[in-house]
Short mmCIF file of the C-alpha atoms (twelve columns), coordinates in Angstrom:
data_MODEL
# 
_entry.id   MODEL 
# 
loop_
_atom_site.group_PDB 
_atom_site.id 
_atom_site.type_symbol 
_atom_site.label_atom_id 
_atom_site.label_alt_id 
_atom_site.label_comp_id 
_atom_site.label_asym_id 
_atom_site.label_seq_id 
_atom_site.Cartn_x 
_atom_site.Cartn_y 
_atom_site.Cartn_z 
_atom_site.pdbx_PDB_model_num 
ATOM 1   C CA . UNK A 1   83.008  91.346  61.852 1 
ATOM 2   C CA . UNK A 2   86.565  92.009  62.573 1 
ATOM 3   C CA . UNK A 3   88.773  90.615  61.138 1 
ATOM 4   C CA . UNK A 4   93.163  90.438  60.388 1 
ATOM 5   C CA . UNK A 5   94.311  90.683  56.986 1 
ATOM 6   C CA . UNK A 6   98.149  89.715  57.582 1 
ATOM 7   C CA . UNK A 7   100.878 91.574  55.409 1 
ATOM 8   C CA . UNK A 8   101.346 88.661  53.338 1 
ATOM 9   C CA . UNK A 9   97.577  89.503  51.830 1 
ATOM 10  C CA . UNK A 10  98.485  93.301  51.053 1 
ATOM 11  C CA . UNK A 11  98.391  94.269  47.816 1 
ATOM 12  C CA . UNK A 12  101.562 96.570  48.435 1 
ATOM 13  C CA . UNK A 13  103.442 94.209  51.160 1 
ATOM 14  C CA . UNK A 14  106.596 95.278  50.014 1 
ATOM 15  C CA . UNK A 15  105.785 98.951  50.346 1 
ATOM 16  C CA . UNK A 16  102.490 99.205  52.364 1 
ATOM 17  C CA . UNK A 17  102.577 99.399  56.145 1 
ATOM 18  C CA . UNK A 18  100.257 97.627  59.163 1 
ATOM 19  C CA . UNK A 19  98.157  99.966  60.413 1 
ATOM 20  C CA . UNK A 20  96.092  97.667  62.675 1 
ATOM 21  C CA . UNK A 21  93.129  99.072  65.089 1 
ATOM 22  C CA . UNK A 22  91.005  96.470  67.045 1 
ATOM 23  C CA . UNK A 23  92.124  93.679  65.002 1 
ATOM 24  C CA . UNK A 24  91.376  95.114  61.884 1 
ATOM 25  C CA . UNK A 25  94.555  95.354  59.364 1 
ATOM 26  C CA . UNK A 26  95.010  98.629  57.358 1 
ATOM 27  C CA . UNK A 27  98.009  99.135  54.404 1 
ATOM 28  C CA . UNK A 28  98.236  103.010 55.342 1 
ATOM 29  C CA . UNK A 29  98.613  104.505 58.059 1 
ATOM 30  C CA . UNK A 30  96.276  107.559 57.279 1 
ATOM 31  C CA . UNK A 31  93.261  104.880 57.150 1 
ATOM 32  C CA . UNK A 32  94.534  103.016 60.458 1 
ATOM 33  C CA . UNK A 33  93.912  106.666 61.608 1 
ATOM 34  C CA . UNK A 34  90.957  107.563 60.117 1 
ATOM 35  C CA . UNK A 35  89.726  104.655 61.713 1 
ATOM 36  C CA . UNK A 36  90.258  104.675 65.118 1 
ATOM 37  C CA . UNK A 37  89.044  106.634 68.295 1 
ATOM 38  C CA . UNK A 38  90.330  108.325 70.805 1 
ATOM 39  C CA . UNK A 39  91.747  105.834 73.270 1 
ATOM 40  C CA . UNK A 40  92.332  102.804 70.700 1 
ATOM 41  C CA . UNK A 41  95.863  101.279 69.859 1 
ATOM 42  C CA . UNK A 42  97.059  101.204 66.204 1 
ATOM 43  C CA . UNK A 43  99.875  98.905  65.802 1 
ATOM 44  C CA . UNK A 44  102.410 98.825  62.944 1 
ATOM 45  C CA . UNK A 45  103.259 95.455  61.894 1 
ATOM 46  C CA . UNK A 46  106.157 95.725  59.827 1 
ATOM 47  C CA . UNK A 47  109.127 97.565  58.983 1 
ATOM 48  C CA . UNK A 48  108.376 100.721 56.573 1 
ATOM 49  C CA . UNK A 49  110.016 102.740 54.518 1 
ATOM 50  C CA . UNK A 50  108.650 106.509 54.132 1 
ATOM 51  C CA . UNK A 51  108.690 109.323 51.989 1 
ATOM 52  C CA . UNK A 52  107.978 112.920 52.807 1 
ATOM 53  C CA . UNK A 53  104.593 112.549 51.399 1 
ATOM 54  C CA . UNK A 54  101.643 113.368 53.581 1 
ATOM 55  C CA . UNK A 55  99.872  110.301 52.519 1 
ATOM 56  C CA . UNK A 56  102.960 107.956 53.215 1 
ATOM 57  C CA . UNK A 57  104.331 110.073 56.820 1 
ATOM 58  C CA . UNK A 58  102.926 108.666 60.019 1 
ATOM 59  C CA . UNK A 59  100.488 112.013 61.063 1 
ATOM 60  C CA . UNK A 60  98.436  110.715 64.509 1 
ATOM 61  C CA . UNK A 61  95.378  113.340 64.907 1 
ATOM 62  C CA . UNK A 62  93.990  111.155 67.727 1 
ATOM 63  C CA . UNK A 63  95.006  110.514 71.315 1 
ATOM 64  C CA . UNK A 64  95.899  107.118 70.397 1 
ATOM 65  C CA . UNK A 65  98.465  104.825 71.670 1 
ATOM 66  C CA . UNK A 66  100.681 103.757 68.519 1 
ATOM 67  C CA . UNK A 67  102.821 100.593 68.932 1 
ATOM 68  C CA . UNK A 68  105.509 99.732  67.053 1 
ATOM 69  C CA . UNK A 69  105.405 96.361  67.722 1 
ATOM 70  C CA . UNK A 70  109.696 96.865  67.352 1 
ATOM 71  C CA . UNK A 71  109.927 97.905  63.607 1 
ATOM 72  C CA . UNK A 72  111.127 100.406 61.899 1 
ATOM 73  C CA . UNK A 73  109.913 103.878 59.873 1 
ATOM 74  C CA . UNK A 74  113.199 104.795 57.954 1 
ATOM 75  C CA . UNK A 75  114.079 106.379 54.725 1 
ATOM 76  C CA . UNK A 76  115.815 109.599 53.423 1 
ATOM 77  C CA . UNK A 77  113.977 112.599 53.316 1 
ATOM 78  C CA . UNK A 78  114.607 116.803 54.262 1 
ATOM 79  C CA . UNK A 79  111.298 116.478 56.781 1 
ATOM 80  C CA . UNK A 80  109.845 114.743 59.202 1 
ATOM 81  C CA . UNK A 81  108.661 110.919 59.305 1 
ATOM 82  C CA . UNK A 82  106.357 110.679 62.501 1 
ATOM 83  C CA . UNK A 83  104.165 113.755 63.262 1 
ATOM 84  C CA . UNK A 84  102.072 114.828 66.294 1 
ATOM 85  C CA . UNK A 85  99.255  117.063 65.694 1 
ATOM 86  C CA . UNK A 86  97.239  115.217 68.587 1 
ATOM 87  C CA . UNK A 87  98.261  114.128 72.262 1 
ATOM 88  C CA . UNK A 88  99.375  110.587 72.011 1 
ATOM 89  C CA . UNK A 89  101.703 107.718 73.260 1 
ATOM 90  C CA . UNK A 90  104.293 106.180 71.148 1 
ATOM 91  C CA . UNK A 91  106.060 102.970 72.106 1 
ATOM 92  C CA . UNK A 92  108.193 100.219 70.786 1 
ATOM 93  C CA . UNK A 93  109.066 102.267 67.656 1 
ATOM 94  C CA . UNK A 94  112.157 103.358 66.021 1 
ATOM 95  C CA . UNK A 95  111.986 106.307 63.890 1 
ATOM 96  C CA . UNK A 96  115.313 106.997 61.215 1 
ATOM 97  C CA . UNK A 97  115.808 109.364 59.019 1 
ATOM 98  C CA . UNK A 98  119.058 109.379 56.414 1 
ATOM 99  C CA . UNK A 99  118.329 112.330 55.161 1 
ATOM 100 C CA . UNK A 100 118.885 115.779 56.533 1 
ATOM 101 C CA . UNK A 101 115.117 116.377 57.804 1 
ATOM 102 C CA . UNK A 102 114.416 115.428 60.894 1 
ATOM 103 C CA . UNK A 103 112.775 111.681 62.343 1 
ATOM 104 C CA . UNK A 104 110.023 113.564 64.424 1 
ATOM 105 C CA . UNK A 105 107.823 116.236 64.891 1 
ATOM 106 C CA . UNK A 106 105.640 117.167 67.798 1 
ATOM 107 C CA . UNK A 107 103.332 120.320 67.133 1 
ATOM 108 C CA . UNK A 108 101.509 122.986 69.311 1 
ATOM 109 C CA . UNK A 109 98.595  121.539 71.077 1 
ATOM 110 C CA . UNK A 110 99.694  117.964 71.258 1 
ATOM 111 C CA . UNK A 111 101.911 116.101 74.172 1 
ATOM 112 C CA . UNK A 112 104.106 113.127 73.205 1 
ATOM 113 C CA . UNK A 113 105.127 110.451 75.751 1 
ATOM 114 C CA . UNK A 114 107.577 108.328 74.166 1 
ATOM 115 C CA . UNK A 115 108.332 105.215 75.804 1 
ATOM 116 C CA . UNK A 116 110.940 102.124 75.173 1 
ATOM 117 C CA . UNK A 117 111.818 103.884 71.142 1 
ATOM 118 C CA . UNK A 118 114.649 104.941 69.669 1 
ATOM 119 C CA . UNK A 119 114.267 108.723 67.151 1 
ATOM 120 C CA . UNK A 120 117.346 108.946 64.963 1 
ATOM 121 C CA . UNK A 121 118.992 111.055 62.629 1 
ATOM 122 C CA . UNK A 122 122.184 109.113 60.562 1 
ATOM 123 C CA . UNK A 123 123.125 112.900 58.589 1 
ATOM 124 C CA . UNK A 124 123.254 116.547 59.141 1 
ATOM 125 C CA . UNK A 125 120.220 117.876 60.692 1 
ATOM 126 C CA . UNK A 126 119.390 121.727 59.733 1 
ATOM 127 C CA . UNK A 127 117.160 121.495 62.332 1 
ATOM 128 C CA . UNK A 128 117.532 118.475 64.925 1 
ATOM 129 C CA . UNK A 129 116.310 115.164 64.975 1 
ATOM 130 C CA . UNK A 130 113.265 116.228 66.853 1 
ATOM 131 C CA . UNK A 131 110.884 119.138 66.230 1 
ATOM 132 C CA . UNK A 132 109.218 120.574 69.657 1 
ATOM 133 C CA . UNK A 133 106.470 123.149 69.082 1 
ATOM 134 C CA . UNK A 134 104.409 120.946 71.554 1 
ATOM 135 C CA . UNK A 135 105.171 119.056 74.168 1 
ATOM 136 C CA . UNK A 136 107.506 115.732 74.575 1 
ATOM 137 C CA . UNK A 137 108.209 113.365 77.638 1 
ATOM 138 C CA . UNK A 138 110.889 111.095 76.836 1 
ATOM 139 C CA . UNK A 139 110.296 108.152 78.978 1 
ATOM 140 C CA . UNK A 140 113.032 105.468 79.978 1 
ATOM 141 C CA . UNK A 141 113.994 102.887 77.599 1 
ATOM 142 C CA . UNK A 142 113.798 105.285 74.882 1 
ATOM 143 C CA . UNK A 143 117.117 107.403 73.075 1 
ATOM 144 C CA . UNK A 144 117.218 110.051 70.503 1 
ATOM 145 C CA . UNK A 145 120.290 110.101 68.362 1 
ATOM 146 C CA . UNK A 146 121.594 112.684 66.133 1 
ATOM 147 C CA . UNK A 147 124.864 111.134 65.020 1 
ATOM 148 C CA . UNK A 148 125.588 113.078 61.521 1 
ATOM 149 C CA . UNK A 149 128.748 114.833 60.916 1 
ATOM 150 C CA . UNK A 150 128.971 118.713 61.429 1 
ATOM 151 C CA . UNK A 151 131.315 121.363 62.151 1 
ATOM 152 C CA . UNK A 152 128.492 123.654 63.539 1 
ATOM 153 C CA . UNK A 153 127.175 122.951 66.810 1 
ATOM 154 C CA . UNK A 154 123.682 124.332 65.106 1 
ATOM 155 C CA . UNK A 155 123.216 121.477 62.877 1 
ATOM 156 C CA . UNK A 156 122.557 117.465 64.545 1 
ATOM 157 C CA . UNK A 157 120.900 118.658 67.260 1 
ATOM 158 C CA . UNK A 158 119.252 116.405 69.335 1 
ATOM 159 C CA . UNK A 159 115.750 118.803 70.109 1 
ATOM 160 C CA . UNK A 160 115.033 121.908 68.377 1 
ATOM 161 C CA . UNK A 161 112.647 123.832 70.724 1 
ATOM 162 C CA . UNK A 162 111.183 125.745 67.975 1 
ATOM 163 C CA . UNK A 163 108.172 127.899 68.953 1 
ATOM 164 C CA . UNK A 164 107.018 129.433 71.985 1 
ATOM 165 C CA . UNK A 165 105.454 127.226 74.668 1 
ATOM 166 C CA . UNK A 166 107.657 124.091 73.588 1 
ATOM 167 C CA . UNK A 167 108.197 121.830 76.287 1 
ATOM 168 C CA . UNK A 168 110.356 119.262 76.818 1 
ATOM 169 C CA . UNK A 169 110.508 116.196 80.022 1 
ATOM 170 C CA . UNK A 170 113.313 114.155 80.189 1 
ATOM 171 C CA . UNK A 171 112.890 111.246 82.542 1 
ATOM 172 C CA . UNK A 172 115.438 108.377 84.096 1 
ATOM 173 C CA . UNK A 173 116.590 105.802 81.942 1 
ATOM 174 C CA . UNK A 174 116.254 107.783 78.577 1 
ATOM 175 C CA . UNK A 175 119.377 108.329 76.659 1 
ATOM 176 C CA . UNK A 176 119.823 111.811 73.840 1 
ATOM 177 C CA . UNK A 177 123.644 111.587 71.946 1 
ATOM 178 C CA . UNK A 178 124.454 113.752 69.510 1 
ATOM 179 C CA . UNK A 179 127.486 115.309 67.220 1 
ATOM 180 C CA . UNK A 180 125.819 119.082 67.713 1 
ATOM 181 C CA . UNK A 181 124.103 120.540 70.276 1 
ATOM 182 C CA . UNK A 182 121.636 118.527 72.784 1 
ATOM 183 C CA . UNK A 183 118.684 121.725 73.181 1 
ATOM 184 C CA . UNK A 184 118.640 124.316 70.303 1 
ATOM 185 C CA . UNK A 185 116.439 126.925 71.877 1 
ATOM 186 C CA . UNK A 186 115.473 129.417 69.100 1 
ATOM 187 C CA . UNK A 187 111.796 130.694 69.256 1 
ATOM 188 C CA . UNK A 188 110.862 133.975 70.463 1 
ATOM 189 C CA . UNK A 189 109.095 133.671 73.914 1 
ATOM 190 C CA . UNK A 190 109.328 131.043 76.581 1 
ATOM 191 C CA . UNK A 191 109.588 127.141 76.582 1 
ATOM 192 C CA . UNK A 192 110.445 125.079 79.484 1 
ATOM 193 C CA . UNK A 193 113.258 121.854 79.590 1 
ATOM 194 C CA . UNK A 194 113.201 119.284 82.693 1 
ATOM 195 C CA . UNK A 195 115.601 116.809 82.648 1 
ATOM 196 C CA . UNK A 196 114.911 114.463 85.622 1 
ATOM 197 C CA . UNK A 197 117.583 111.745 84.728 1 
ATOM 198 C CA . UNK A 198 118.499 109.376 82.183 1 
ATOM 199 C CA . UNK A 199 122.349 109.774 80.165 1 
ATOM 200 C CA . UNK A 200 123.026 112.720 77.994 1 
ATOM 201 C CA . UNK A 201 125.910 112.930 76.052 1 
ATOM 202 C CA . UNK A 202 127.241 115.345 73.769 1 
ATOM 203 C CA . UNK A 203 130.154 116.325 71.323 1 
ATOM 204 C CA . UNK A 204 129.030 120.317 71.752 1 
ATOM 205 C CA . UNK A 205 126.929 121.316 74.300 1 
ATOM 206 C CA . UNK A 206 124.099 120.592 76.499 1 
ATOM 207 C CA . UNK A 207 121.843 123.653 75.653 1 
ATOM 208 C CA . UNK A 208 122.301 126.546 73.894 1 
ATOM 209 C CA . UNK A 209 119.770 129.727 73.834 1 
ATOM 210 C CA . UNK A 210 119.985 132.168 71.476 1 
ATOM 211 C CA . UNK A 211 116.499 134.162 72.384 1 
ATOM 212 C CA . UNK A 212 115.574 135.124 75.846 1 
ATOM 213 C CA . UNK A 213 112.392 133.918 78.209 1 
ATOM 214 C CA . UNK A 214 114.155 130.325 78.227 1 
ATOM 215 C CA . UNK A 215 113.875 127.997 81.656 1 
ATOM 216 C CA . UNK A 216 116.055 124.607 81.865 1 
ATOM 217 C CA . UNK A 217 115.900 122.628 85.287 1 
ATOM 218 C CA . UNK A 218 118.175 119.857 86.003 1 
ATOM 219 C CA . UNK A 219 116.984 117.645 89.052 1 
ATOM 220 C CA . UNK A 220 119.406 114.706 87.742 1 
ATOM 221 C CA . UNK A 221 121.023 112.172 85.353 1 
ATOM 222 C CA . UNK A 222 124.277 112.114 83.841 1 
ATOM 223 C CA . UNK A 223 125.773 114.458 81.463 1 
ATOM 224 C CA . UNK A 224 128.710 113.986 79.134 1 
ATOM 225 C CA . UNK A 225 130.712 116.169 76.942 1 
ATOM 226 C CA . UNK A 226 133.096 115.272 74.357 1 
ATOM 227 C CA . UNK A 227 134.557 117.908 73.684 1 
ATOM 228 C CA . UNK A 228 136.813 119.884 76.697 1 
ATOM 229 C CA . UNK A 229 136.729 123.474 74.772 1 
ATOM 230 C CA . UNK A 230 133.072 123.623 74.197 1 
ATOM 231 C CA . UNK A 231 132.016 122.892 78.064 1 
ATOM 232 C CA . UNK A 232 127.998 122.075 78.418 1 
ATOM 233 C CA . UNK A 233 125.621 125.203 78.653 1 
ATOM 234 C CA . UNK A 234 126.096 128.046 76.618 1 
ATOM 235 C CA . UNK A 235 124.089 131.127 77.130 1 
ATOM 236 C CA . UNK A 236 124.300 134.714 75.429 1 
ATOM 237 C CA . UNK A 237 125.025 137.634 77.632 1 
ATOM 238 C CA . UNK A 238 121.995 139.144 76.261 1 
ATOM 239 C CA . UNK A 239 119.890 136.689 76.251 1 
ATOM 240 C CA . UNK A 240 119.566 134.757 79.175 1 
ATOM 241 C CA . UNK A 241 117.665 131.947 80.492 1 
ATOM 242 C CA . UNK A 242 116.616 130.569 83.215 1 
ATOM 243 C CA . UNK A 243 118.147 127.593 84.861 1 
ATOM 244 C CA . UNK A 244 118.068 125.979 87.757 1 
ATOM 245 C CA . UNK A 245 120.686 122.943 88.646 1 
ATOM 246 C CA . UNK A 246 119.020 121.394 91.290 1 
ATOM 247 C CA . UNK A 247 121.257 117.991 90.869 1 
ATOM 248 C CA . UNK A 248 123.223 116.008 88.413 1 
ATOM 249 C CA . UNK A 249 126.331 114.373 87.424 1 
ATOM 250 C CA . UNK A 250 128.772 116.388 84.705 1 
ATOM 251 C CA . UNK A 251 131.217 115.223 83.109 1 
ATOM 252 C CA . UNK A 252 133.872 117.149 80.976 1 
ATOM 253 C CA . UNK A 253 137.163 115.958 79.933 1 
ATOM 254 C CA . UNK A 254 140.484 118.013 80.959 1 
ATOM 255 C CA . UNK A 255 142.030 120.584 78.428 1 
# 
């Protein structure tokens, strides 16, 4: 029998989470997963406040669909909230972290399409308020937002591209603002950025690669930048990328 057991009947309502899969309600997330298949939706059904402990993080290991039904995974913490170690879809969701770890965390293997959710960081990110060592789509409706203070465009950054192979898709009618740098490309060997559209804006610059084998290709959107001295793309004479401005709007205010 299936059945819904409704937060109100959890033990640890104030603390547990709704991990539901085909009707079935689950306090953790890591059972939720354990018990679904590939293909199945696990919805969260309330608000919940995480801790950097495996147990209590939001890992999917299945290529599920996870639905935030609109609530929120916050709390302070120096890693990660919501990892990817599988292919999946994430929607309806907002992801916040307070601390200085980032909200999300895509690893090699796995490809995230994020759709109609909001990933943010509210402090100083050492590393950026997404982690790409797989791949990520960021579909329209949905923003990342690395808004803590920082006097080093290295730190808030929107996406960290952080080993080789990372990918990135950026598609029209997503939205990435940050305080430090929108791509921080820092692994060793090639990853790949497409931006097809959406509204980027930033206080530093659009990319930045410090390691070679790099391509970006703009075919659109809008792009932004606060600040006049730092322009958008930065690139070391030594270690060059590849990119390819195929379209665009860019923005930069006079000196």
């Amino acid at each position: 029998h299936q059945y819904l057991l409704y937060l109100s009947e959890a033990p640890n309502a104030m603390v547990g989470l709704g991990g539901g899969v085909n009707n079935r309600y689950y306090t953790r997330f890591a059972d939720a997963m354990a018990a679904a298949s590939a293909g199945d939706t696990v919805r969260l059904f309330a608000d919940y406040k995480a801790t950097a402990n495996d147990y209590e993080r939001f890992i999917i290991t299945k290529n599920i669909v996870f639905d935030g039904n609109g609530n929120t995974i916050y709390g302070n913490a120096t890693s990660y909230f919501l990892r990817l170690d599988s292919t999946a879809e994430v929607r309806n969701l907002t992801v916040r972290n307070d601390g200085q770890g980032a909200a999300m965390q895509v690893n090699a293997g796995a490809t995230a399409t994020i759709k109609n959710s909001t990933i943010r960081c509210t402090n100083t990110t050492p590393y950026g308020a997404v982690i790409v060592n797989g791949k990520m789509i960021l579909e329209g409706g949905s923003s990342i937002i690395a808004e803590g203070t920082t006097t080093d465009g290295t730190k808030s950054v929107a996406i960290r591209m952080h080993t080789a192979g990372a990918e990135v898709v950026i598609n029209d009618g997503a939205t990435i603002t940050t305080v430090g740098n929108t791509f921080k490309a820092n692994a060793a060997s090639s990853s790949k950025i497409t931006i097809n559209g959406g509204t980027i804006t930033t206080d530093r610059w659009l990319y930045e690669a410090n390691k070679t084998g790099y391509t970006l290709i703009i075919n659109g959107g809008t792009f932004n930048a606060a600040n006049a001295s730092s322009g958008l793309i930065r690139t070391y004479n030594t270690k060059l990328p590849d990119i390819y401005l195929n379209g665009g709007t860019f923005n930069l205010p006079k000196i």
